[in-house]
FISE-376996 format. One record per residue (C-alpha): residue number from 1; residue in one letter; x, y, z. Coordinates in steps of 0.02 Angstrom, whole numbers, plus 32768, in hexadecimal, padded with zeros to 4 digits. Layout:
residues N
NODE NUM a X Y Z;
...
***
This chain:
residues 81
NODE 1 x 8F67 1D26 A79A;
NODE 2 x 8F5A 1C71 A7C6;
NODE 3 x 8FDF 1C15 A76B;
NODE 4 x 9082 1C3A A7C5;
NODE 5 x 9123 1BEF A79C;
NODE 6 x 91D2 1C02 A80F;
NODE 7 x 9278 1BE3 A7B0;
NODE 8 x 9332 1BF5 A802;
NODE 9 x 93DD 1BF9 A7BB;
NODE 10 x 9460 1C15 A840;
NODE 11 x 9439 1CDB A87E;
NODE 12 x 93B5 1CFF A80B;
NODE 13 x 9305 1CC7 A815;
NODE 14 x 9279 1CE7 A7B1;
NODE 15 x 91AB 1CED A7B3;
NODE 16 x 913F 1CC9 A738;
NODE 17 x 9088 1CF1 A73A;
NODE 18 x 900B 1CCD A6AE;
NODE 19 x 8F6C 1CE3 A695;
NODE 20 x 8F44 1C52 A629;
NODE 21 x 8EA9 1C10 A6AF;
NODE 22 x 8E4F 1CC5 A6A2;
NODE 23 x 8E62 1CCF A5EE;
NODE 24 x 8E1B 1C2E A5D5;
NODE 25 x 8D85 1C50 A644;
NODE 26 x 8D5E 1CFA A5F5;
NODE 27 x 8D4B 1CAA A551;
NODE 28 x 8CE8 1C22 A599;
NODE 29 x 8D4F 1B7B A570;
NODE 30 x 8D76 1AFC A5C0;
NODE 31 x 8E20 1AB3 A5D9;
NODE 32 x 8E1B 1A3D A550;
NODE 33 x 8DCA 1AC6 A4E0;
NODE 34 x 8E78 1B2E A4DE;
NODE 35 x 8EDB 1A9C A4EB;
NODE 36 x 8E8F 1A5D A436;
NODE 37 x 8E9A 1B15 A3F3;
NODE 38 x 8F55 1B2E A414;
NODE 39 x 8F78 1A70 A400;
NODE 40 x 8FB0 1A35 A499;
NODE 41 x 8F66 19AE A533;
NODE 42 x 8EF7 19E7 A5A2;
NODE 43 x 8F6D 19B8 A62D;
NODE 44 x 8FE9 1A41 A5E9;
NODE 45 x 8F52 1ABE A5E6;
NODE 46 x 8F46 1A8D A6AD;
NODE 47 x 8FF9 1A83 A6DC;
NODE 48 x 900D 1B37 A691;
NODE 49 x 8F7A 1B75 A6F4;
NODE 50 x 8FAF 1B39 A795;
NODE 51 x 9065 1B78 A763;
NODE 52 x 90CC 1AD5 A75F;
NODE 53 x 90E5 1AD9 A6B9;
NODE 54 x 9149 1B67 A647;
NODE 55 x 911B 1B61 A59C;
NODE 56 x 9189 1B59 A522;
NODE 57 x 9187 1C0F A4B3;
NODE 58 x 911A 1BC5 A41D;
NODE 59 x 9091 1B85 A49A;
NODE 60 x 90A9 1C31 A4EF;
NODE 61 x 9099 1C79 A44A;
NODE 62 x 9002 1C16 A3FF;
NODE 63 x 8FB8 1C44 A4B0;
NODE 64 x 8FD3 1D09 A48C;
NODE 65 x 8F84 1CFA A3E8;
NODE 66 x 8F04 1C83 A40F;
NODE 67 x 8EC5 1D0B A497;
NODE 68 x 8F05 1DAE A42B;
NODE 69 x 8F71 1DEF A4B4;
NODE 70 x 9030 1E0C A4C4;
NODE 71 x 9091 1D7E A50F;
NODE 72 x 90C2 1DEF A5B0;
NODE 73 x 900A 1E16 A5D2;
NODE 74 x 8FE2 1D4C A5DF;
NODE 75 x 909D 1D22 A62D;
NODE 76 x 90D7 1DB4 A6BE;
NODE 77 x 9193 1D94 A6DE;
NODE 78 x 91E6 1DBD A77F;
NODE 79 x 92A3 1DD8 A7B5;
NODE 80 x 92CB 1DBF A860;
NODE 81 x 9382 1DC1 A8B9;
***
């Protein structure tokens, strides 16, 4: 997992993971290939992939069907206490 995303609300805090960066490699494009094929900047392709960025649940969606895999395959949430 590359792309790895820290979020806190009081006592709770989660981790998100994604895959987005190995996916895109697999299939052999480049950022600004999957950027134009789920309509979005390339700069949002690189923000997710360094995990600054959470997308919002249509770009994770059009990312899980883009790649034909489940949405918590690409994004791995965490709960920690």
């Amino acid at each position: 997992m590359y792309g790895v995303l820290y979020i806190s609300s009081g006592d709770d805090a989660l981790k998100i993971q994604n895959s987005v960066r190995e996916l895109r490699t697999h299939a052999g494009l480049t950022q600004e290939d999957l950027a134009e094929k789920v309509g979005v900047t390339r700069v949002t392709i690189n923000c997710l992939e360094r995990g600054v960025y959470l997308p919002s649940l249509a770009l994770a969606i059009k990312l899980a069907r883009f790649f034909r895999r489940p949405v918590e395959e690409i994004f791995i949430m965490e709960e920690h206490r």
